[in-house]
C-alpha positions as CSV (number, residue, x, y, z in Angstrom):
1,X,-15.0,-20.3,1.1
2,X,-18.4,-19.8,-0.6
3,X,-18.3,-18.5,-4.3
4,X,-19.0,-15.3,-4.2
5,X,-17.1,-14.3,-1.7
6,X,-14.3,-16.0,-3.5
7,X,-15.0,-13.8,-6.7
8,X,-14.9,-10.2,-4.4
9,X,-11.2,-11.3,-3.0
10,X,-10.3,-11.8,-6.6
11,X,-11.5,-8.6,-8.0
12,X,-9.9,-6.8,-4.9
13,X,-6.6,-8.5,-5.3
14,X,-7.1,-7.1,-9.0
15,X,-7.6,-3.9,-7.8
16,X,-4.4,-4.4,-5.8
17,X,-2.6,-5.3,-8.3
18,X,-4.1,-1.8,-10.7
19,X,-2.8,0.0,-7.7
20,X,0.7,-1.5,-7.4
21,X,1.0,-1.2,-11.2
22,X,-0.2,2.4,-11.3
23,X,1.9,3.8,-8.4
24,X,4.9,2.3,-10.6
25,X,3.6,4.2,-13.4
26,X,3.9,7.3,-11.1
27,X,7.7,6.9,-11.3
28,X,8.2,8.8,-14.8
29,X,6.6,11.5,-16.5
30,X,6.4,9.3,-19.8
31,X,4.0,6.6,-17.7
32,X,2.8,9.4,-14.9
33,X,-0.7,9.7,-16.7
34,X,-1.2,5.9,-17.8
35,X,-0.4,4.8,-14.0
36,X,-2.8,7.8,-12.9
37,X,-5.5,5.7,-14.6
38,X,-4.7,2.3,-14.3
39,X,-5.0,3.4,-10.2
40,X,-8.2,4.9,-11.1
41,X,-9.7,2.0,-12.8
42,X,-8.3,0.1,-9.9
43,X,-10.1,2.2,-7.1
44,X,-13.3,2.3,-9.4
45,X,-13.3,-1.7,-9.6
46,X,-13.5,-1.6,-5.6
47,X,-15.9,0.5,-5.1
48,X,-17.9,-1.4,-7.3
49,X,-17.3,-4.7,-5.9
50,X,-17.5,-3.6,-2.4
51,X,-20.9,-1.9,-3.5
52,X,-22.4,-4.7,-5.2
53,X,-20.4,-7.0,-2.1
54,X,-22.9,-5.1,0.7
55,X,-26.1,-5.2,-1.6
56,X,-26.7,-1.5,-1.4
57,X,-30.6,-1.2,-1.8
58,X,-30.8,2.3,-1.8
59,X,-28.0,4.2,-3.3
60,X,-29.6,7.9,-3.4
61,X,-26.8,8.8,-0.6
62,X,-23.8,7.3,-2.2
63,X,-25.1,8.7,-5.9
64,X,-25.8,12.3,-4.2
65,X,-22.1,12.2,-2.0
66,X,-20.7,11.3,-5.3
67,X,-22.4,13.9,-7.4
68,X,-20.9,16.6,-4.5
69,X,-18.0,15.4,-4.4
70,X,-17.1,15.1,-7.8
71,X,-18.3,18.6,-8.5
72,X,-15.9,19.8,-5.8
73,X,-13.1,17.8,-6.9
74,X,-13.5,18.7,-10.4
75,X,-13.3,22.4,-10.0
76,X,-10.4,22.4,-7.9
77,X,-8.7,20.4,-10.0
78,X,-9.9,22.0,-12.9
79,X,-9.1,25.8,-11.2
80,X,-6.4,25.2,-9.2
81,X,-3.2,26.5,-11.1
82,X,0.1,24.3,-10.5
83,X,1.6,26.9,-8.4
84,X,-1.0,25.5,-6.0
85,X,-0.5,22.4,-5.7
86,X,1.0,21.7,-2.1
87,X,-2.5,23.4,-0.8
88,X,-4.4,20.9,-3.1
89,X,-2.4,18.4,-1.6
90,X,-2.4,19.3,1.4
91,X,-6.5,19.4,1.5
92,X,-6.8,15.9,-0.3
93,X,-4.3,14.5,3.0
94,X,-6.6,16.2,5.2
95,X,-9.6,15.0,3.7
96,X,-8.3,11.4,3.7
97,X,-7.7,11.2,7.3
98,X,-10.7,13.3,8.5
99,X,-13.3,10.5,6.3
100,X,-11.1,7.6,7.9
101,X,-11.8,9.2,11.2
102,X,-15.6,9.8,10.5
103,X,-16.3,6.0,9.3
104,X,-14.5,4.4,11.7
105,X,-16.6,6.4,14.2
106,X,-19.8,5.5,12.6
107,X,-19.0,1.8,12.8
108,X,-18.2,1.8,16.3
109,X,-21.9,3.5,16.7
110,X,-23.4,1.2,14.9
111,X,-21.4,-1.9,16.1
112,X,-21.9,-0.5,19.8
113,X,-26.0,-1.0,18.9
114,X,-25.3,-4.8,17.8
115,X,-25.8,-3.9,14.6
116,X,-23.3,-5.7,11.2
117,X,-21.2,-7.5,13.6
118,X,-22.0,-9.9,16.4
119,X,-19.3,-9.2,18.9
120,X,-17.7,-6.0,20.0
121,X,-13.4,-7.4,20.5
122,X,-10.8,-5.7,21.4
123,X,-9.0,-6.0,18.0
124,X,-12.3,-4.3,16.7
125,X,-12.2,-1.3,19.0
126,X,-8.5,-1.0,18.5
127,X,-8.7,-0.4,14.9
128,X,-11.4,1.9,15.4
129,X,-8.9,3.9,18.1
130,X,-6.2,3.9,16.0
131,X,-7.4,5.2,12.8
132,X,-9.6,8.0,14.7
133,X,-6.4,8.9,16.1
134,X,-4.0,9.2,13.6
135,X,-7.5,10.4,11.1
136,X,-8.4,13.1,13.1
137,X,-4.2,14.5,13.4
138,X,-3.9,14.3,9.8
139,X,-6.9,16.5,8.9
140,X,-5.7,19.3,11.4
141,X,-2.1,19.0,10.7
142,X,-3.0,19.1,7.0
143,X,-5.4,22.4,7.3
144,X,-2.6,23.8,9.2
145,X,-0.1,23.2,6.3
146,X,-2.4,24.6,4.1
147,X,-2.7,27.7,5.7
148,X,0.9,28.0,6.2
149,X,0.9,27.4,2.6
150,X,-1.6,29.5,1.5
151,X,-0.6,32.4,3.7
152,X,-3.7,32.3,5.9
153,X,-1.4,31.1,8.6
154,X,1.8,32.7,9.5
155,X,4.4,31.0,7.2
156,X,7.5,31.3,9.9
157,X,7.0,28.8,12.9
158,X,4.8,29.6,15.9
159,X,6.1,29.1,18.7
160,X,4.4,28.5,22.0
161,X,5.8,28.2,25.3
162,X,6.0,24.5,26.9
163,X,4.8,23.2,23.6
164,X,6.6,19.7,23.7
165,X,5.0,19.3,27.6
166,X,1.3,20.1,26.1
167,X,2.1,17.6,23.0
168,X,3.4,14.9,25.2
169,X,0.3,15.3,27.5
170,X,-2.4,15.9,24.4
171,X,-1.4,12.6,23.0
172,X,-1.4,10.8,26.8
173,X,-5.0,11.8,27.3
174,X,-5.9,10.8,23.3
175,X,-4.1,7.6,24.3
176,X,-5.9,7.3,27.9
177,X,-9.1,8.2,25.9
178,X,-8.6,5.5,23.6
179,X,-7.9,2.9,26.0
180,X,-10.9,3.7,27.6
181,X,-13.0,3.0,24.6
182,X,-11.5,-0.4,24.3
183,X,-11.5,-2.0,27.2
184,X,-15.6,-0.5,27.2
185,X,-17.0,2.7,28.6
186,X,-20.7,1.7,29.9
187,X,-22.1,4.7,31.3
188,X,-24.5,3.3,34.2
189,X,-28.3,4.4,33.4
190,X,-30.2,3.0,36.5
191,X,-29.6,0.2,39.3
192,X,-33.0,-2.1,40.1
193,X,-33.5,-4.6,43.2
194,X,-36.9,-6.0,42.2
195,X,-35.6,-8.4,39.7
196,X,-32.3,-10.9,39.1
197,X,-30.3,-12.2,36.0
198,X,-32.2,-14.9,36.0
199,X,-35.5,-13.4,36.0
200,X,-34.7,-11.4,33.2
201,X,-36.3,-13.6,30.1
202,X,-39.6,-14.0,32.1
203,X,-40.2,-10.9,33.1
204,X,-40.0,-9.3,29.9
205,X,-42.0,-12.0,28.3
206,X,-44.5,-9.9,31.6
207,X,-43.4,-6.9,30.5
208,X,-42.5,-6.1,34.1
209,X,-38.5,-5.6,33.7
210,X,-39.8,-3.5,30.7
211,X,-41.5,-1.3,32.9
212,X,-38.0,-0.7,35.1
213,X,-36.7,0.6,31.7
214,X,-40.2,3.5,31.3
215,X,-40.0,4.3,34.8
216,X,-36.4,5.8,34.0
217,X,-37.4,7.5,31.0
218,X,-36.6,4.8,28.3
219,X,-38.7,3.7,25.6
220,X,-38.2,0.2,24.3
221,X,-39.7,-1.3,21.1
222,X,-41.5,-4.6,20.8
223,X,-38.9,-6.2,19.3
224,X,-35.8,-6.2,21.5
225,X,-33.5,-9.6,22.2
226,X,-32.0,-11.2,25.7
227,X,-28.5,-12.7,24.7
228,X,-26.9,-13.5,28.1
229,X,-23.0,-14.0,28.4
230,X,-21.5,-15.0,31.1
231,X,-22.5,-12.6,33.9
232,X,-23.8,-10.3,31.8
233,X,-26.9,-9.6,29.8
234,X,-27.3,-7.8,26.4
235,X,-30.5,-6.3,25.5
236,X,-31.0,-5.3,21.7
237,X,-33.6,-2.8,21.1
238,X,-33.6,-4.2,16.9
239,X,-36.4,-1.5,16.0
240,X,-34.9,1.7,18.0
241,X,-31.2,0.3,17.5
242,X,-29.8,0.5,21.1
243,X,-27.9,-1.8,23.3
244,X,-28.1,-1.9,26.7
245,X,-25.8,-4.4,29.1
246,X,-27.3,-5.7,32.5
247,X,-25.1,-7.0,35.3
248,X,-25.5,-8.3,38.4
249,X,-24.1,-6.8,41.6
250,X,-24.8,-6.8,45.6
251,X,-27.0,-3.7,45.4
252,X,-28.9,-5.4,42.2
253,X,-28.8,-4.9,38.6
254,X,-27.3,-2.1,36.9
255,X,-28.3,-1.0,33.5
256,X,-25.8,0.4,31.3
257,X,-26.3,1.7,28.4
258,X,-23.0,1.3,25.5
259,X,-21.6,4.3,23.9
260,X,-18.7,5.9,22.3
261,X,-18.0,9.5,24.2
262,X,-14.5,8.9,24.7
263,X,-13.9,7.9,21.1
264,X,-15.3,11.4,20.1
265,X,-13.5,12.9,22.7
266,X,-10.2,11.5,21.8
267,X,-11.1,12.7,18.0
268,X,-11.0,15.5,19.7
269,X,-7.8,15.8,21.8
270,X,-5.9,14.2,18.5
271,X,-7.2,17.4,16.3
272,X,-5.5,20.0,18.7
273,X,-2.4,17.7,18.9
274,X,-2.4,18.1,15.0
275,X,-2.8,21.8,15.2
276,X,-0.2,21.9,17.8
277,X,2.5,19.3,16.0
278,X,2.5,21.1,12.6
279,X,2.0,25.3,13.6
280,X,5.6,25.2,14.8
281,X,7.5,23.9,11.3
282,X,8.3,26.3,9.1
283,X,7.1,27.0,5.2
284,X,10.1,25.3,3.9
285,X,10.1,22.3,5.9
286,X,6.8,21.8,4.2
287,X,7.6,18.9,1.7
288,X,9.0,16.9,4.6
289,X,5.4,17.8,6.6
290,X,3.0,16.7,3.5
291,X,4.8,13.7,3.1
292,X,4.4,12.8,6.7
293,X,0.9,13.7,6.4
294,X,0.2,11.6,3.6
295,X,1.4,8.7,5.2
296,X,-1.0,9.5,8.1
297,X,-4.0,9.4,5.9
298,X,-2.9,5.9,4.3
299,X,-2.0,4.5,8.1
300,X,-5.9,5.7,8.9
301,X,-7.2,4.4,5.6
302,X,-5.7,1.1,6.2
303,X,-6.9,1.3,10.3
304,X,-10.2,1.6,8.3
305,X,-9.9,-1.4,6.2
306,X,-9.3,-3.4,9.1
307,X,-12.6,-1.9,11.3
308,X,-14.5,-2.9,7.6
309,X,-12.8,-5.8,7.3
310,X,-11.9,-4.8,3.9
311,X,-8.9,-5.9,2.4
312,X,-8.3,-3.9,-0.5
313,X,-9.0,-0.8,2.0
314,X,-6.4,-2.6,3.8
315,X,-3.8,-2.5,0.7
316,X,-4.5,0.6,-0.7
317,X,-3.8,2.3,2.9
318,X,-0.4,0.5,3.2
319,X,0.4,1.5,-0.1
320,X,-0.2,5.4,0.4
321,X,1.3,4.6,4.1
322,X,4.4,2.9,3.5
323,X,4.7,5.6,0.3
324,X,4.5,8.3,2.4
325,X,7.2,7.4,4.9
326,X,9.3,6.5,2.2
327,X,9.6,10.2,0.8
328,X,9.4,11.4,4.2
329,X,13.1,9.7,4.6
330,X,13.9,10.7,1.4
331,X,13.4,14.4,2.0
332,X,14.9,14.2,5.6
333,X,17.9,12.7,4.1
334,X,18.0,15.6,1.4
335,X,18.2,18.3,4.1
336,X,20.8,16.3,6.1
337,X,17.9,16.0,9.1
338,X,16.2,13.8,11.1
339,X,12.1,13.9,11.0
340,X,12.4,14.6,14.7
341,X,14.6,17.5,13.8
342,X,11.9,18.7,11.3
343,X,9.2,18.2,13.6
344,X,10.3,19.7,16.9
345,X,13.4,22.1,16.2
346,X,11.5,25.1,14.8
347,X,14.2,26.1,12.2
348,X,13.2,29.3,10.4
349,X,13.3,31.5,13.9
350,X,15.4,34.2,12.9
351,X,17.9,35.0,15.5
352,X,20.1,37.5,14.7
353,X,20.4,37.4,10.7
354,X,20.1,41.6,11.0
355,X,23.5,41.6,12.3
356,X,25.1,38.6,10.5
357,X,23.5,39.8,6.8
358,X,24.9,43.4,7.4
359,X,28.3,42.0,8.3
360,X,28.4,39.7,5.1
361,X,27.0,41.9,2.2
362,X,28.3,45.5,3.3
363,X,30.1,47.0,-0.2
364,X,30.7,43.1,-1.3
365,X,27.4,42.6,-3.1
366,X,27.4,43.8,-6.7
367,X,24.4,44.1,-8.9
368,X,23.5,44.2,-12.8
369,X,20.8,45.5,-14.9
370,X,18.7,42.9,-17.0
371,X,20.9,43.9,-20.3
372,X,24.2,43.5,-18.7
373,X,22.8,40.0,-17.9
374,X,21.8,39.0,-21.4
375,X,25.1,40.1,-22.6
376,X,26.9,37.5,-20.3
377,X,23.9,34.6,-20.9
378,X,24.6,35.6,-25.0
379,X,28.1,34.7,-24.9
380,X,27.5,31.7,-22.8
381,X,27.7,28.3,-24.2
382,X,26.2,26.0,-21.4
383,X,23.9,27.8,-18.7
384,X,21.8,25.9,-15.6
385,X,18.9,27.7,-14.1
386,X,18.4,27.0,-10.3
387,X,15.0,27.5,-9.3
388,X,13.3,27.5,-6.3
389,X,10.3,28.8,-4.5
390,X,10.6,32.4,-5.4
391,X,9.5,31.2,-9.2
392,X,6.5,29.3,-8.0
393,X,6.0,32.6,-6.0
394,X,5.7,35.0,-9.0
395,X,4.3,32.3,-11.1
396,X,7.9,32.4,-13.4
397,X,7.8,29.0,-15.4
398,X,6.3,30.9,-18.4
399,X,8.7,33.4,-19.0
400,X,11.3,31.1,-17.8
401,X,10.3,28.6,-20.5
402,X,10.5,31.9,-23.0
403,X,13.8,32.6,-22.1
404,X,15.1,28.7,-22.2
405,X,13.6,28.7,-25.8
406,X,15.5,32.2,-26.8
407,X,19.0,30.9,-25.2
408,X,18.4,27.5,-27.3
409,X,17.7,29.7,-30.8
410,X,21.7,31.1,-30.4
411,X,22.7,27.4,-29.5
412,X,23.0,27.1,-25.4
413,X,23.0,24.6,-24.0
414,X,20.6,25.1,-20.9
415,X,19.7,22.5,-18.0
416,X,18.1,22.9,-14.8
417,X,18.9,22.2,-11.6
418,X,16.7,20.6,-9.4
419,X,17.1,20.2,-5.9
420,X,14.9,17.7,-4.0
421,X,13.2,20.0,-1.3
422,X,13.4,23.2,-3.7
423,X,10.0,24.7,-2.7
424,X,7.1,23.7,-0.9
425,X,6.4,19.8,-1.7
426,X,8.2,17.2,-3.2
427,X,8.3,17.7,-6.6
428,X,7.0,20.9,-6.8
429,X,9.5,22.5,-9.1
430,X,9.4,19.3,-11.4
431,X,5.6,20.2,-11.5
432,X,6.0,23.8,-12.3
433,X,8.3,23.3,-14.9
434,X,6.3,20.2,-16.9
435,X,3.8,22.3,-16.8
436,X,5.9,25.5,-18.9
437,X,5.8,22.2,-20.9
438,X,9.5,22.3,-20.5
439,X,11.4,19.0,-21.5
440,X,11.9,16.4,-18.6
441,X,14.8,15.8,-19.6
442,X,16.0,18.8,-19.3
443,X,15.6,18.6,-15.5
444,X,18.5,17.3,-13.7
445,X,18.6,16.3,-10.1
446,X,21.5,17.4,-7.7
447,X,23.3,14.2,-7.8
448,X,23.6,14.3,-12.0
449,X,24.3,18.3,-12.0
450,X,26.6,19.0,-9.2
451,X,29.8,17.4,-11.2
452,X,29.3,19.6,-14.3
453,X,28.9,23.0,-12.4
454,X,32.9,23.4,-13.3
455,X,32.0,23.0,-17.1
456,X,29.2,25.8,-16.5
457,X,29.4,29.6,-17.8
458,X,26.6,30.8,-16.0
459,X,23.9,29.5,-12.9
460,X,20.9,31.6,-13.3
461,X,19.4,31.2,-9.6
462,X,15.3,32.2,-9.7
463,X,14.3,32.4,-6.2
464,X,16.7,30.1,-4.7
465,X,18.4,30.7,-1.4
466,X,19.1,28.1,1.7
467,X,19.8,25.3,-1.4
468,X,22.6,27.0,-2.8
469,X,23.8,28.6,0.5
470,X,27.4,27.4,0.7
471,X,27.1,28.1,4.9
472,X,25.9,24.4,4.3
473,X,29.3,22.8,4.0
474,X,30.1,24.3,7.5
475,X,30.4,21.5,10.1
476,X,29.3,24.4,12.6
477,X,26.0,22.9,14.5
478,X,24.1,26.2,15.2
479,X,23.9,26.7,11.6
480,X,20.4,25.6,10.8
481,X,21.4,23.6,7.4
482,X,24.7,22.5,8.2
483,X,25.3,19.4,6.4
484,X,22.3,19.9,4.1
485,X,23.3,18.9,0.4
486,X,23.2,21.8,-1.7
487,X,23.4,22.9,-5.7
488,X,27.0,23.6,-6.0
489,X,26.1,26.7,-8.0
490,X,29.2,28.4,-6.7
491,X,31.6,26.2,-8.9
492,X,30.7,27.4,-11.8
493,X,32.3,30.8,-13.6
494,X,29.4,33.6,-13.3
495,X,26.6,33.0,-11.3
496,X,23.0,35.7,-11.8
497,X,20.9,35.6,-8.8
498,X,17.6,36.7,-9.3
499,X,15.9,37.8,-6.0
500,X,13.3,40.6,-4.6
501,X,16.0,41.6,-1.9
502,X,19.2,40.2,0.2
503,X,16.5,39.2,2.7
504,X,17.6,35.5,4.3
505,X,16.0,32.8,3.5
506,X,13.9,30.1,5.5
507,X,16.7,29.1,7.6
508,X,17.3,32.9,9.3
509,X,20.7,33.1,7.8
510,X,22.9,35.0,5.4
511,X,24.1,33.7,2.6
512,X,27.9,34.2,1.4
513,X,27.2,33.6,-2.4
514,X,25.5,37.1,-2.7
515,X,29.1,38.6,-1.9
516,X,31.0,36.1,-3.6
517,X,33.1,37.9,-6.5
518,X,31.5,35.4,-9.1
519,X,27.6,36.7,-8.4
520,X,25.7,39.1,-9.4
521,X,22.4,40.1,-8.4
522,X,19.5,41.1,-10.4
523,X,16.7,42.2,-7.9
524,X,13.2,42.1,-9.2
525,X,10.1,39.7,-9.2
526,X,11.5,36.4,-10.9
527,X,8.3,36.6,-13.9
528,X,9.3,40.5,-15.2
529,X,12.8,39.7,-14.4
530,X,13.0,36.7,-16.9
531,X,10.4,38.9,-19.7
532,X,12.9,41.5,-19.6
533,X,16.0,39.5,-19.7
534,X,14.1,37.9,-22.6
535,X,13.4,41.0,-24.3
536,X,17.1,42.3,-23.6
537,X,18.3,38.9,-25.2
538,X,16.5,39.4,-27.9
539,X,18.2,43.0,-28.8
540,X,21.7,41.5,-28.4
């Protein structure tokens, strides 16, 4: 192995190693911003080496792209408030997977004109299929979960008739498509009698083959080269950058001319099957569909590596990959589903939850004001606050944080519960709360506070509903989150649920702790509903 290239697959398998080290770092808030930049420094060494690797001569695109894109990423990042993040997420997935898609296009172009690699193999043209493929999903899928996210899209699944039949047959003919491209799609340009295979070096030394090629309309260069292959020729056009394959046959030679059409086309095909996989899952099941996505955009990034040859490409895709199918299980396994039940059962169609809510509530639920609520959380001596989506929602963690710091001043002892697909990615109520600057360990996760619900005064639920829906523990199986874990809210002595209306939640059904004798409801937005029990604490 020559020196140099010795020294590159030492600085990548540093860069590796940054990685490794800085996704570890990830694991705790007390390491989370020291990993963030040990991965930096990590992807900023291989860009560098692979840079300096290639010999870039002119870098006025690479300097202008990163000028672009920094300014873009900068002010979304910089912008963006953390209620947002499962869009920003969502974008950066999307973004991944649709540049995988792009590059790995561009090197089959280039490659298809005999250009950085001698020899077009099947390996080669693989890669290239398989990271256009799952590339081009992940960017539609993505934009589709940010819309749903967003509200540009309609958050409740959209259903469309024979969907599963149009999915199975989108991703045959992406398949098809890509099959097509490797075994080598060779469009036929023009057939010739007047000359043989092995007339072929001599008479364009004559120029007379050369004039076959003007008479149909193609202009070659003076500088092409004759590389012949078994039975068939390959003509390089170096200056105009085109390849064209001769073969011989009964009628003649046929000229045929190398391209990637069904490449593009299969791009193509796997974009709708993205749109088409992800428009029927619901808002909620969004942390289970981002983390899916994510591990998309690593398998592509990695699919890239190996069309580059590019090991640390290779590494830092496997990483994001196998990351992202990781916490995909993980939230699968904290709704009690399967992916394939997430992906392809449509829950959140709401199928008779009119009938079923007025059955449950009618003269069972009781409500309170804001002061009747402080009295109870003032004479309280250990109180847990359940959020969910309804806080990111009305942008609560401020006033939350207010009231947590008013409970504390008359000594209560407040925790929060955390469940692990509360909201719309993983994590997301973790995020909203660190950044109320409210201490991690304070944040408890539903294994660690489900035993001390007993010991509890008062659960004060902020926009929480299908996570502390006790219809969960039914074994029944057309209840949509039967045998999902939940936050055993309804063990404790009082329980305050702080909601806009009695209106079901993601999964289209009631829920029974909104009549249960313990609960009361406080309706309001979750943000003046926590300032005013605030204020109403503070005049007890």
């Amino acid at each position: 192995m020559p020196r140099e290239e010795a020294l590159v697959k030492l600085f990548y398998l540093a860069a590796a190693f940054l990685f490794i080290f800085g996704i570890k770092g990830l694991s705790h808030p007390r390491t989370a911003v020291k990993g963030n930049l040990l991965a930096a420094i990590g992807m900023l060494l291989a860009i560098v080496v692979t840079l300096t690797d290639n010999r870039i001569v002119d870098f006025s695109i690479i300097i202008a792209g990163f000028i672009v894109g920094g300014l873009i990423g900068a002010t979304m990042a910089y912008k963006a408030p953390m209620t947002v993040i499962p869009q920003v997420v969502a974008v950066f997935n999307g973004f991944g997977g649709g540049a995988s898609a792009l590059a790995v296009g561009a090197a089959l172009e280039e490659a298809l004109r005999g250009e950085w690699i001698e020899e077009v193999t099947i390996q080669f043209t693989c890669s290239v299929a398989g990271a256009g493929l799952i590339g081009a999903l992940s960017l539609t899928g993505s934009a589709i979960a940010f819309g749903k996210l967003q509200g540009i899209v309609k958050e409740q699944p959209i259903i469309l008739p024979g969907r599963h039949v149009i999915n199975v047959a989108l991703l045959a003919v992406a398949i098809g498509l890509s099959v097509w491209q490797v075994l080598g799609y060779h469009p036929e340009v023009f057939r010739t009698t007047s000359y043989s295979l092995g007339d072929l070096e001599q008479s364009f030394s004559s120029k007379g083959f050369k004039k076959e090629f003007d008479q149909h309309g193609i202009t070659l260069s003076n500088h092409v080269s004759i590389s012949l292959k078994g039975e068939e020729v390959t003509i390089t056009d170096e200056e105009y950058r085109e390849t064209y394959l001769i073969r011989q046959s009964s009628e003649g030679l046929s000229v045929h001319s190398r391209s990637a059409l069904p490449f593009w086309l299969m791009v193509s095909v796997a974009s709708l099957l993205g749109v088409m996989l992800v428009i029927p899952i619901g808002g909620a099941d969004m942390p289970v569909v981002i983390s899916l996505l994510n591990a998309y955009s690593g398998i592509a990034a990695a699919g890239h590596g190996w069309v580059l040859n590019n090991s640390v490409l290779i590494i830092a895709g496997s990483l994001v990959g196998a990351a992202g199918f990781i916490l995909t299980a993980l939230m699968s396994k904290a709704m009690n589903r399967s992916l394939a039940n997430v992906m392809f059962s449509s829950v959140g169609v709401q199928k008779g939850a009119e009938q079923e809510t007025e059955d449950i509530y009618t003269g069972r639920v009781k409500s309170a004001s804001p002061e009747e609520i402080a009295m109870m959380l003032d004479g309280a001596r250990r109180v847990v606050i359940a959020p969910g989506y309804g806080m990111a929602v009305a942008h609560a963690q401020y006033a939350v944080r207010e009231l947590v710091n008013d409970l504390e001043a008359k000594d209560v002892d407040v925790e929060f519960a955390i469940h692990p697909v509360a909201g719309r990615m993983p994590g997301h109520m973790n995020v909203l709360l660190a950044e109320a600057h409210i201490p991690y360990d304070k944040l408890k996760d539903m294994d660690q506070i489900n035993p001390t619900f007993e010991e509890t005064d008062v659960v004060l639920v902020i926009g929480a509903n299908d996570v502390v829906n006790p219809m969960a523990r039914d074994a029944d199986p057309s209840i949509p989150i039967a045998g999902m874990p939940i936050l055993n809210v309804d063990a404790a002595r009082s329980v305050v649920i702080i909601k806009r209306s009695l209106s079901p939640g993601f999964a289209g059904i009631a829920n029974p702790l909104f009549a249960a004798d313990k609960t009361l409801m406080l309706y309001g937005d979750a943000k003046e509903m926590a300032t005013e029990l605030t204020a109403a604490l503070n005049e007890v």
